[in-house]
VEXDREN-2710 file (C-alpha; in Angstrom, 1 decimal):
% VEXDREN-2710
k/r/px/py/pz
1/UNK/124.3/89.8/88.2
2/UNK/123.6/92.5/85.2
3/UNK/124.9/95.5/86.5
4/UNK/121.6/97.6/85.5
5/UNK/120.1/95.2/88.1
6/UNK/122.3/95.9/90.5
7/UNK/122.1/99.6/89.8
8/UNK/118.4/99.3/90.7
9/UNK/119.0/97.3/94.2
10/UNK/121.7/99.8/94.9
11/UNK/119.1/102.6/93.8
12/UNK/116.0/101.1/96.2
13/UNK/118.3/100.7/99.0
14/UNK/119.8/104.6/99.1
15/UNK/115.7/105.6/98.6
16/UNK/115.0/103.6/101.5
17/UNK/117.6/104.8/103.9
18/UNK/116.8/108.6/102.9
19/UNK/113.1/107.9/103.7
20/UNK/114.4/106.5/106.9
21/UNK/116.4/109.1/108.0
22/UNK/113.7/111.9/107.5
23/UNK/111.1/109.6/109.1
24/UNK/109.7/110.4/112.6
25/UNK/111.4/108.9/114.8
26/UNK/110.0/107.4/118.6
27/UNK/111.0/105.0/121.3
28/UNK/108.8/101.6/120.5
29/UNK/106.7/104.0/118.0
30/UNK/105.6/102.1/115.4
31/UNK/104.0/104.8/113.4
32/UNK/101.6/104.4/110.1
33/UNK/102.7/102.9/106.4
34/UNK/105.8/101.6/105.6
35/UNK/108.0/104.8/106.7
36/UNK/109.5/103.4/109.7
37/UNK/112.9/103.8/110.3
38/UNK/112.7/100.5/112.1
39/UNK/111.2/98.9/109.0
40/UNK/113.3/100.8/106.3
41/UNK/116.7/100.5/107.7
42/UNK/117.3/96.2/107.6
43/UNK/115.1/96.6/104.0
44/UNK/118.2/98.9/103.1
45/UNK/120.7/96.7/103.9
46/UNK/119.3/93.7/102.5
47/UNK/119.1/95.7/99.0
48/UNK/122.7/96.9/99.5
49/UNK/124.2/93.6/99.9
50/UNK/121.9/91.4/97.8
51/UNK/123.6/91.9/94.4
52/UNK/127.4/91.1/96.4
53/UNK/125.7/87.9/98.0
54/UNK/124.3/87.1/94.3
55/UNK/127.6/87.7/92.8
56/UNK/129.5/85.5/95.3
57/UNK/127.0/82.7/95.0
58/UNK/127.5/82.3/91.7
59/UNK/131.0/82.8/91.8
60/UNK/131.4/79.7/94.4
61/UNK/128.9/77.3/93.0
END
């Protein structure tokens, strides 16, 4: 994977978990929007480790 790429999934995931961690925050609150910590925090971590998933993918097949 290009690293600028990368750079940009590492970028979107730090975003995400800082607008997580300042979200409100309630026991089986959804809330409104996309500004869920429940939402936001799996989003994060998928961003953080696409680009090492990508890299190993193509370094195995």
């Amino acid at each position: 994977m290009d690293p600028k790429l990368a750079f940009f999934f590492y970028l979107a995931a730090v975003v995400c978990f800082g607008i997580a961690a300042f979200s409100p925050v309630g026991i089986g609150r959804t809330g409104r929007g996309v500004g869920t910590r429940l939402g936001l925090v799996p989003l994060g971590l998928g961003l953080w480790l696409f680009p090492t998933m990508w890299t190993t993918g193509t370094g195995a097949f």
